[in-house]
C-alpha positions in Angstrom: 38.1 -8.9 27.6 37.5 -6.1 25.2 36.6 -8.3 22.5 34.3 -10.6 24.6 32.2 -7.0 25.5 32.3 -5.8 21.4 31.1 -9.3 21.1 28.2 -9.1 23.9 26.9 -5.9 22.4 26.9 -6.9 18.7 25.0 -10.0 19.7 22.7 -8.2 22.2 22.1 -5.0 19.1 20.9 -8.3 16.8 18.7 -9.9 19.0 17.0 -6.1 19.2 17.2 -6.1 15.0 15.6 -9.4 15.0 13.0 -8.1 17.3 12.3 -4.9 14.6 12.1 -7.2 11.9 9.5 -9.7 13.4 7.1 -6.4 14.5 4.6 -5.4 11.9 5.8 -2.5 9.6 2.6 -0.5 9.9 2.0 1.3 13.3 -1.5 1.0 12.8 -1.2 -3.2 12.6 0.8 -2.6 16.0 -0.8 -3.8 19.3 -0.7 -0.9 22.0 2.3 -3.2 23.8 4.0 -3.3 20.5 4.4 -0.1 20.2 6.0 0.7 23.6 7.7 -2.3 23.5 9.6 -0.9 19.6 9.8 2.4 21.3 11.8 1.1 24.8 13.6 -0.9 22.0 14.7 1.9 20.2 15.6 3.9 23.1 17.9 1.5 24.6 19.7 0.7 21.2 20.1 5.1 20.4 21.4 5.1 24.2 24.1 2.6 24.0 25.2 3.9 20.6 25.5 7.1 22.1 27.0 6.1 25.3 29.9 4.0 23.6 30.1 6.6 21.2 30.6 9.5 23.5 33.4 7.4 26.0 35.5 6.5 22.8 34.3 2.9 23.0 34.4 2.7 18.4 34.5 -0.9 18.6 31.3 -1.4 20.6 29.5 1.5 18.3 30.4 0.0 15.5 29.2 -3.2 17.0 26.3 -1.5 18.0 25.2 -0.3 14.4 26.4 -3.6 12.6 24.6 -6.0 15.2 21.7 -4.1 14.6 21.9 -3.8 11.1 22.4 -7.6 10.7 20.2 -8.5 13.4 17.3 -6.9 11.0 18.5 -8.1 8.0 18.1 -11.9 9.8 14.7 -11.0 11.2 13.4 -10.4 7.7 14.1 -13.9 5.9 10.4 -14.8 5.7 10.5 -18.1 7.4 12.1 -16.5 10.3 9.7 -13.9 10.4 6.9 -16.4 10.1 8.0 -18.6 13.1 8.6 -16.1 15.1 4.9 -14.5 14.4 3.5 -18.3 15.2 5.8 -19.0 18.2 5.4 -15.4 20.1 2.1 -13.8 20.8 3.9 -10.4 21.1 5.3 -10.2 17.4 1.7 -10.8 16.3 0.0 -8.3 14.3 -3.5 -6.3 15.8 -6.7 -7.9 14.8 -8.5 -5.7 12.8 -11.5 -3.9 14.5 -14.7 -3.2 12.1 -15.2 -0.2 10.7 -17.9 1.7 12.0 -20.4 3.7 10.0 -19.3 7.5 10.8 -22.1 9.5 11.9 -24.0 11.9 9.1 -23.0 9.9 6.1 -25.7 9.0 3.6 -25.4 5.7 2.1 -27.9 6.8 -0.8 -25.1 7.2 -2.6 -24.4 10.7 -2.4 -27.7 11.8 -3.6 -30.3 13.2 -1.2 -33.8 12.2 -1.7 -36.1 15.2 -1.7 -40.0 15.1 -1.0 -42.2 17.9 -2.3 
């Protein structure tokens, strides 16, 4: 039984890896649900590494650090990356919004045109 749970967690710590790797790198590329999705992510992964770790559980930290680990390292083979992009909505990166001409800039240029 102890080995089916080391087992459950490494695969469960890999699926969360895979789901780092398919996420754009750049926060700024990130969707607003992307972001909190990464961050609930990242939570749960830090709390059951700390959990097991605290209650003695090595196997299942280990597992925890090596599922993720490998779980990220198979998320980043492009062609896995790429399907999962095309299949999922949610690992797709933000559209970019136009840039907007900021207020008080000249576009002479720099130079000021002066009338006497």
């Amino acid at each position: 039984m102890e080995y089916a749970l080391t087992a459950l967690v490494g695969l469960f710590c890999a699926v969360i890896g895979v789901g780092f790797a398919a996420f754009p790198r750049r926060t700024w590329e990130m969707t607003e649900r992307q972001r909190r999705i990464s961050s609930m992510a990242g939570v749960i992964f830090m709390i059951m590494f700390v959990g097991f770790m605290l209650s003695g559980r090595d196997p299942e930290s280990w597992a925890v650090l090596v599922g993720g680990i490998v779980g990220y390292g198979i998320g980043c083979i492009p062609a896995l990356r790429d399907s999962l992009i095309a299949r999922f909505d949610v690992f797709a990166p933000a559209k970019p919004q136009p840039a907007k001409p900021q207020p008080g800039r000249q576009k002479s240029g720099g130079r000021r045109n002066r009338t006497k």
